[in-house]
SEVEXMAR-421091 format. One record per residue (C-alpha): y, x, z; residue in three letters; residue number from 0. Coordinates in Angstrom, 1 decimal, m for minus. Layout:
# residues N
<rec c2="Y" c1="X" c3="Z" rogu="Ala" torza="NUM"/>
...
# end
This chain:
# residues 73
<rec c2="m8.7" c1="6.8" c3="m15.2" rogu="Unk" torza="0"/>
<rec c2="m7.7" c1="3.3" c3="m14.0" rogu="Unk" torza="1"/>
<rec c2="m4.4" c1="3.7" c3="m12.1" rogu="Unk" torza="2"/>
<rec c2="m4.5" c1="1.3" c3="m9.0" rogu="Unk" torza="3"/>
<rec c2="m1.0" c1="m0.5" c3="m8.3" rogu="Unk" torza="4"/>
<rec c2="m1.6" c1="m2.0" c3="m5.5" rogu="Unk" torza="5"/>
<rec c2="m3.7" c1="m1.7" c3="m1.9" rogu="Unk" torza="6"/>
<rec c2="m4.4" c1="m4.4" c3="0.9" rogu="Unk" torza="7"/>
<rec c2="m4.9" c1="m2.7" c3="4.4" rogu="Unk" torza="8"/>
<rec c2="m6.9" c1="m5.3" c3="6.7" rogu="Unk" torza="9"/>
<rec c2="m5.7" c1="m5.8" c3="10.1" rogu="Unk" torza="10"/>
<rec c2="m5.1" c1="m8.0" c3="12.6" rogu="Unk" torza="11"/>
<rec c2="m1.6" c1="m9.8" c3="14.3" rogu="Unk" torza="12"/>
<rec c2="m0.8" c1="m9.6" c3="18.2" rogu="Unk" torza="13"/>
<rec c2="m2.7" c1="m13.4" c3="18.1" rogu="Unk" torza="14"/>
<rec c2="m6.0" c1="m11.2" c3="16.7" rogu="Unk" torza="15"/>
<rec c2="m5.9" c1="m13.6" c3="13.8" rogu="Unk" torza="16"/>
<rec c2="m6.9" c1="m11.6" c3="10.8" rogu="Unk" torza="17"/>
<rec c2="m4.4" c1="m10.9" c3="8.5" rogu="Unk" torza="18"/>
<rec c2="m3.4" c1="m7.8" c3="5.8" rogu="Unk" torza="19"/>
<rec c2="m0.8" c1="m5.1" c3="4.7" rogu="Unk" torza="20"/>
<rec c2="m0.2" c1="m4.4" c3="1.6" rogu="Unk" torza="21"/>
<rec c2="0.8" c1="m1.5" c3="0.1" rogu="Unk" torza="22"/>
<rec c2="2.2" c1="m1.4" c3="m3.8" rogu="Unk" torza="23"/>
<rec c2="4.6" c1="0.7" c3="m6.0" rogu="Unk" torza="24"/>
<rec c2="8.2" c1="m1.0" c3="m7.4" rogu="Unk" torza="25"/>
<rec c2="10.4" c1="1.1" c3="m9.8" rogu="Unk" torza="26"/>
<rec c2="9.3" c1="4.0" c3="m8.6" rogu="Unk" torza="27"/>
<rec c2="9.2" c1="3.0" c3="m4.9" rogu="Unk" torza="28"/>
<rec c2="6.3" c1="2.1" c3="m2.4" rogu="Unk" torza="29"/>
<rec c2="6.1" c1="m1.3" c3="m0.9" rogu="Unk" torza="30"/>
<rec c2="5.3" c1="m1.9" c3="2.7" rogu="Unk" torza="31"/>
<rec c2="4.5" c1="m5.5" c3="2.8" rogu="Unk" torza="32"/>
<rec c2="3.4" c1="m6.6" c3="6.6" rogu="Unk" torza="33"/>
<rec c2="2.1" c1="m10.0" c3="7.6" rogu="Unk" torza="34"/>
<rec c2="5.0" c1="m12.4" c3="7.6" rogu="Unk" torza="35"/>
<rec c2="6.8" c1="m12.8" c3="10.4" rogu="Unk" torza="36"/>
<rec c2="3.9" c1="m10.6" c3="12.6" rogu="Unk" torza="37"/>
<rec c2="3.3" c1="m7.5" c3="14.1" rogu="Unk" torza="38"/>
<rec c2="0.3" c1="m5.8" c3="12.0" rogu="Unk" torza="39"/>
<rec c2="m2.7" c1="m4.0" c3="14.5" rogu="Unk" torza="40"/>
<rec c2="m4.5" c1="m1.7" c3="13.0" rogu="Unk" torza="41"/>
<rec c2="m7.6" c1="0.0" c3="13.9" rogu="Unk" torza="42"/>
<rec c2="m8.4" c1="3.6" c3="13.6" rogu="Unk" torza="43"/>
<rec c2="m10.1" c1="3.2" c3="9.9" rogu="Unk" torza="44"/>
<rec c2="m7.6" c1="1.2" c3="9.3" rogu="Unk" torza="45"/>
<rec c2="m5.0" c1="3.8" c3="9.9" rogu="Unk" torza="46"/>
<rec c2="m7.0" c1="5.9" c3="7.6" rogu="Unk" torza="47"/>
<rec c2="m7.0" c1="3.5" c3="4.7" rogu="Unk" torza="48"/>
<rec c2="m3.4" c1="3.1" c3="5.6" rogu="Unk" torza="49"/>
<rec c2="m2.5" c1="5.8" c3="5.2" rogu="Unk" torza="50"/>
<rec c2="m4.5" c1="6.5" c3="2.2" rogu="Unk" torza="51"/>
<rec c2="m2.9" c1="3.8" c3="0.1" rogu="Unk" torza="52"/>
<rec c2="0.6" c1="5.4" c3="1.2" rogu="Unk" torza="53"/>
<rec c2="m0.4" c1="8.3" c3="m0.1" rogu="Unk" torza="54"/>
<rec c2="m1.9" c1="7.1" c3="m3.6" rogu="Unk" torza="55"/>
<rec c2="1.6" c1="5.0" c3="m3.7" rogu="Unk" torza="56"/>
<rec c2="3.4" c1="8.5" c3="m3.7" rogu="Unk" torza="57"/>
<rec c2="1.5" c1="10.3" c3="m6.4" rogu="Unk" torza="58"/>
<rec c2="1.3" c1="7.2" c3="m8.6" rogu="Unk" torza="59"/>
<rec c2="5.6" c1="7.0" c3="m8.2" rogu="Unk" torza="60"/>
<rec c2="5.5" c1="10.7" c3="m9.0" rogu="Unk" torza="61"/>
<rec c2="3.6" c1="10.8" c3="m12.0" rogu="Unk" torza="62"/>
<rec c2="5.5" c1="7.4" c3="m13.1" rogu="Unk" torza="63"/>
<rec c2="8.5" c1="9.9" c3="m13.0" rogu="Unk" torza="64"/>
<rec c2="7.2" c1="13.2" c3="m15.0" rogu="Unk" torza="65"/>
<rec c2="5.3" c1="10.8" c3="m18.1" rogu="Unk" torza="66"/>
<rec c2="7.9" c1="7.9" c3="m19.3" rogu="Unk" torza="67"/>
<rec c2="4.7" c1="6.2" c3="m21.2" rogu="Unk" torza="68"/>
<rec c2="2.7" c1="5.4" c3="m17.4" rogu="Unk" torza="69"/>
<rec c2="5.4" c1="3.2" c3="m16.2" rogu="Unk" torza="70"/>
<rec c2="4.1" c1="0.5" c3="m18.8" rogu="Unk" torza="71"/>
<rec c2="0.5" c1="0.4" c3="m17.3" rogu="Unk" torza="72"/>
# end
């Protein structure tokens, strides 16, 4: 199974320009990265996916912590 190490969350800034989050995992730490220098709306599925990338972030940072080997993928 491919392990995914990064996630991009469309949405939108306050301007309704369309721009994207991104979501990634750093030495065992999830990465919030918003639009620079923007507020990021989000829609309701966009929430979800939001979310959902948060929440592969934290099982892929703890599994990176119980197996040594799957930090080098």
């Amino acid at each position: 199974m491919a392990v995914r190490d990064e996630w991009a969350i469309s949405c939108r800034d306050l301007a309704g320009r369309k721009r994207e989050l991104t979501v990634f995992v750093s030495s065992e730490r999830v990465v919030l990265v918003a639009p620079p220098g923007e507020a990021a709306v989000l829609a309701p599925l966009d929430v979800g996916r939001l979310r959902a990338a948060l929440r592969d972030a934290v099982v892929q940072v703890a599994r990176s912590g119980e197996d040594p080997e799957t930090e080098d993928e």
